[in-house]
C-alpha positions as CSV (number, residue, x, y, z in Angstrom):
1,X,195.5,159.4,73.0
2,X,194.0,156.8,70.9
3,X,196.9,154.2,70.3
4,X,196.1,150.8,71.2
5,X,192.5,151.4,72.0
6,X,188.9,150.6,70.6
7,X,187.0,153.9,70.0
8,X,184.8,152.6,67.5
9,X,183.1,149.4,67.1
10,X,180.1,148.4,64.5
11,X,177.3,146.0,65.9
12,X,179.1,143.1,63.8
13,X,181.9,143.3,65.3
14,X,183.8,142.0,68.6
15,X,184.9,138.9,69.7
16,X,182.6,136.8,72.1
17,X,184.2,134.7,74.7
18,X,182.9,132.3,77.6
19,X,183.0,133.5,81.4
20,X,184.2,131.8,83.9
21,X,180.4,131.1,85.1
22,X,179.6,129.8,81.3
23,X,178.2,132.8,80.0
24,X,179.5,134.8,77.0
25,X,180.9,138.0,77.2
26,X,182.7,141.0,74.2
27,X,184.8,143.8,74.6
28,X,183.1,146.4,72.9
29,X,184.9,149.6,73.2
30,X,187.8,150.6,75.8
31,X,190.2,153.0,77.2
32,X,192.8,153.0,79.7
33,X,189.9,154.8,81.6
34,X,187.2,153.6,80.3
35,X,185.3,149.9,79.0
36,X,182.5,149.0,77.6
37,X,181.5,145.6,77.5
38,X,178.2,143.1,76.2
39,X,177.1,140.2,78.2
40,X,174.8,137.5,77.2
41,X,172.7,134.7,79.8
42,X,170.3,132.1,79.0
43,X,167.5,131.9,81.1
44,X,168.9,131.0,84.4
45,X,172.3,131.9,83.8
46,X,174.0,133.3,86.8
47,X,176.7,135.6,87.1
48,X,178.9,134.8,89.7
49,X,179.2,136.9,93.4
50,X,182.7,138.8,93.1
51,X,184.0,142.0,93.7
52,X,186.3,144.6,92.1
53,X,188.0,147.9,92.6
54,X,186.3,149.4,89.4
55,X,183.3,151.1,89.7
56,X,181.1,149.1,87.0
57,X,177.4,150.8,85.5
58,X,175.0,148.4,83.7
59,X,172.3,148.5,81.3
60,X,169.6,145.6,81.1
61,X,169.7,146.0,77.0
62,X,167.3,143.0,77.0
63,X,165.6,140.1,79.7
64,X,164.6,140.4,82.9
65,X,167.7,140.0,86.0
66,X,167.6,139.3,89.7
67,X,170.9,141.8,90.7
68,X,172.2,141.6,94.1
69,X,174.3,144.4,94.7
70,X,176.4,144.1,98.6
71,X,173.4,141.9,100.0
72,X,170.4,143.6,98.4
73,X,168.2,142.1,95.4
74,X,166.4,143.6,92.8
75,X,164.5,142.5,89.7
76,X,165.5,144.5,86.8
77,X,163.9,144.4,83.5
78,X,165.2,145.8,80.3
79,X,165.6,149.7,80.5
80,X,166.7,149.1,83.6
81,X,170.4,149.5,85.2
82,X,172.2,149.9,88.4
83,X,175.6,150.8,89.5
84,X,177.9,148.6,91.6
85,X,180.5,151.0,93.7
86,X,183.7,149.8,94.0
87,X,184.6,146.9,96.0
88,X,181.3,146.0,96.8
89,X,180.0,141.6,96.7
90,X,177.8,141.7,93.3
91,X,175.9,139.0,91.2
92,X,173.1,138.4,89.1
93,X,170.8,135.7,88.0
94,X,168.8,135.8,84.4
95,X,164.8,135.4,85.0
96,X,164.4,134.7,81.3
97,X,167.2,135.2,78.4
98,X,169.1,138.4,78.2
99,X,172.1,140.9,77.5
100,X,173.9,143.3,80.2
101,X,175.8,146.0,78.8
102,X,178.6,147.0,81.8
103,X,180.8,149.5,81.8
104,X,183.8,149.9,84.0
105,X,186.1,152.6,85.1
106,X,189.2,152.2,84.8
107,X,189.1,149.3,82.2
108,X,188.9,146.3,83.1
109,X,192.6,144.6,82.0
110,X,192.0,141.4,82.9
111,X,189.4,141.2,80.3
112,X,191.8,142.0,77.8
113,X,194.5,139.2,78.5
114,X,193.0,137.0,76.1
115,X,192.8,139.4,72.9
C-alpha cells in the first residue's frame, strides 16, 4: 500500500520547483489516489487558465487570491478555499504575496516527472 509513496513529510522538507507561469511549487505528500501539494506567488503572480481531469481542492494558507473557477471570480483570503471540478477552465491571480495548498485526486503524475 505504501511503496513508492510520500505518507509523511516534515515542514522542512520537499523540494520546491518553478511553474511553468514562474511561480514555485512542492510535492508535499501523494498517493496513486491522492496529492497534496504547496504553492507560493509574489504579489501579482498569476497562475495560468488550464484545465484537468482531476478534481483539485485548495486552501488559501496565506495572502489574498482573485480565483476564477469556469468564468466566475472570487477574492479569497486566507482561510479560504474552493474546489475546481474536473475539467473545468481555472486560474488565479495573487492580490498580495501568498501560498495555496491544492490537493488533487487522483495524483497528479505529471508533477512527479521531474523527482
Amino acid at each position: 500500500m505504501t511503496q513508492n509513496t510520500d505518507i509523511f513529510m516534515r515542514a522542512d522538507e520537499g523540494v520546491w520547483e518553478a511553474t511553468p507561469d514562474n511561480n514555485r511549487r512542492r510535492v508535499l505528500v501523494h498517493t496513486a489516489e491522492l496529492m497534496m501539494v504547496e504553492f507560493t506567488f509574489e504579489k501579482g503572480g498569476v497562475g495560468w487558465k488550464h484545465s484537468h481531469p482531476h478534481v483539485q481542492s485548495s486552501f488559501v494558507a496565506e495572502g489574498a487570491f482573485d480565483v476564477t473557477i469556469d468564468g466566475q471570480t472570487e477574492r479569497l483570503n486566507a482561510g479560504d478555499c474552493f474546489i475546481v471540478p474536473s475539467g473545468l477552465e481555472h486560474g488565479v491571480k495573487a492580490m498580495e504575496k501568498g501560498r495555496l495548498i491544492d490537493s488533487f485526486t487522483p495524483a497528479r503524475v505529471d508533477f512527479l516527472t521531474d523527482r
